[in-house]
Structure formats: C-alpha cells, structure tokens
N, C-alpha and C positions, 0 to 999 in steps of 0.2 A: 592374648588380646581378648577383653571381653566383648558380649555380645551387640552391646551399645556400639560400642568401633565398630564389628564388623559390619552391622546392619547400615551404619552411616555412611562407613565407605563402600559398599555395594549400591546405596540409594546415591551416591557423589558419582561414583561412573557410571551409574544408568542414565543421567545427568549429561552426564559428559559423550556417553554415546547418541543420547538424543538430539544434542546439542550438531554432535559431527553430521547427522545424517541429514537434520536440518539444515547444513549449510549444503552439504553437497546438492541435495535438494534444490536450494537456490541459488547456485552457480550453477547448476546445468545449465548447457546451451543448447539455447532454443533457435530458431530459424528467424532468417531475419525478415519483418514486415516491411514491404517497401513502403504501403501508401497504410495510411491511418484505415485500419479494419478492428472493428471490435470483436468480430468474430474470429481472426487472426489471434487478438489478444486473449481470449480464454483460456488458452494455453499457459501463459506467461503469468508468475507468481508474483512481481514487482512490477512496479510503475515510479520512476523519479519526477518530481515536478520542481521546476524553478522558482522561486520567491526572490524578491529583491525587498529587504528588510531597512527602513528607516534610519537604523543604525548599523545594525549587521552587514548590508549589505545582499549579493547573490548565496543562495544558501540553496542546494537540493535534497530533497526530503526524499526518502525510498519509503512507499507503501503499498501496501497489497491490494489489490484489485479485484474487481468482479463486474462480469459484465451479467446486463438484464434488459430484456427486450431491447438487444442491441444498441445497448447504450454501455460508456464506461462509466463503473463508479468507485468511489474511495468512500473510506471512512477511517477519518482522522484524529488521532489523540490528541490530548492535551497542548504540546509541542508546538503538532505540524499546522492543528487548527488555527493556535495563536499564529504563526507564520505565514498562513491562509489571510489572516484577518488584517494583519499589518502589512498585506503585501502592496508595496506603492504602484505598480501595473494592473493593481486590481481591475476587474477578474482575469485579466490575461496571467498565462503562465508559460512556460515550456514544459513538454513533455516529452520523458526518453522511455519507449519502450518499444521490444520488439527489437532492439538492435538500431534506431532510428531517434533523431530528437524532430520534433513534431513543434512549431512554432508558427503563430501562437494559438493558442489553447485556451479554451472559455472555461472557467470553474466554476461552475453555478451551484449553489446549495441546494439542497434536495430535502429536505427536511421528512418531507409526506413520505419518501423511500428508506427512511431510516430502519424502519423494520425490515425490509426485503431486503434491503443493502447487508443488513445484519447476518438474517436468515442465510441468506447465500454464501457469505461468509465463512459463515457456520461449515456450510457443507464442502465447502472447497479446501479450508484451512483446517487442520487436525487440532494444531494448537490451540483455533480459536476458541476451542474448548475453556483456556482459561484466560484469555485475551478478551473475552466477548465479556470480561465482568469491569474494567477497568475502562474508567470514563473516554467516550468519543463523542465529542459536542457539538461535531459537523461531517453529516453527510453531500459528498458533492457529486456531482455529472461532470462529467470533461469529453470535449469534444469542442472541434476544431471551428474556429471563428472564422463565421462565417461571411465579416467585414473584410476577410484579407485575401 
C-alpha cells in the first residue's frame, strides 16, 4: 500500500472517530427542564424548533444553542433561516428542548447580537471551529410569548 493510501485512510477514520464522539456527545442525556429556564439550557447542545412551511408543511429544525444574559439564542444557516422566514405562524414557533416542547415561542431576530451570538458559539462548540465560516444570515432570541 502506498503512502498516499495510508495517509488517506488514517485522515478517513480520524473522521470517522470524530464523527462517533460527536454523536455520542449529542445523544447524551441530559435532565429534564420542567419550565422554560435558559439557565437550565446551557447545558443542553440542541434546540428543535417548529416551522409550518407554505408548501412543506410542519418541519423541525435541530440547532445549537447559546444562551447570553439569560436569554436563548440560535444562529441559523442557509436552510433553517429560509424556514425561519417562510414560516406562516410567524414569529410564533415550538420549542423542544430540555426533554420539554415549549409552545408558543417568540423568534425574534437579533441581528445587533450576531457577533456575540457567534463568539459564544465559538467557545461552546469545538467544531464551530469550521462551522463559524459557512454562511448564517439570521441570528434569533427565543423565548416564550408572552401573549399566551
């Protein structure tokens, strides 16, 4: 075997191990929140949100979270943004996190916290090492409506 192979399949299952340790990572079980705490959530690596899409339909999105002066935030790709923007219960959504769906949920853009939203990112998620370079065109706040 020459050394081109071996170097590719050594760089393939570092890959591949990164890959495992990251899921386990994110299937750990975490405690379950009863009431909407964002201090509770800091712990917690995902957040699912609800959209109801014009065409599509109900659709839940899984993304990572950060919370900052106890507030929750996200910061959404390409995808989940568009799915953000087309959702017909705008700004209402559901949220599952914590073990809990949380309904209904304000989504408000955050634009001014996009850098902190970022930064924090940064320090919580290892990966976001090469995540933080791939387009997110909407930072949001979420937190529970306070109409209901």
């Amino acid at each position: 075997m020459g050394r081109g192979r071996r170097v590719g399949k050594q760089w393939g299952l570092g890959l591949l191990a990164m890959a495992v340790v990251a899921g386990a990572s994110a299937c750990a079980s975490r405690a379950v929140v009863p009431t909407w705490d964002p201090a509770a959530f800091r712990e917690h690596d995902t957040l699912e949100f609800l959209t109801v899409g014009p065409e599509e339909g109900k659709h839940w999105s899984t993304v990572w979270l950060v919370v900052i002066d106890d507030q929750v935030y996200v910061r959404l790709g390409s995808k989940a943004a568009d799915r953000m923007r087309r959702n017909t219960t705008a700004p209402l959504v559901a949220v599952r996190i914590g073990g809990r769906e949380y309904e209904p949920v304000r989504a408000e853009e955050t634009a001014a916290m996009a850098a902190r939203v970022g930064a924090a990112m940064g320090e919580k998620y290892w990966s976001d090492l090469l995540v933080r370079y791939m387009p997110h065109p909407l930072t949001m706040r979420l937190q529970p409506d306070a109409a209901a």
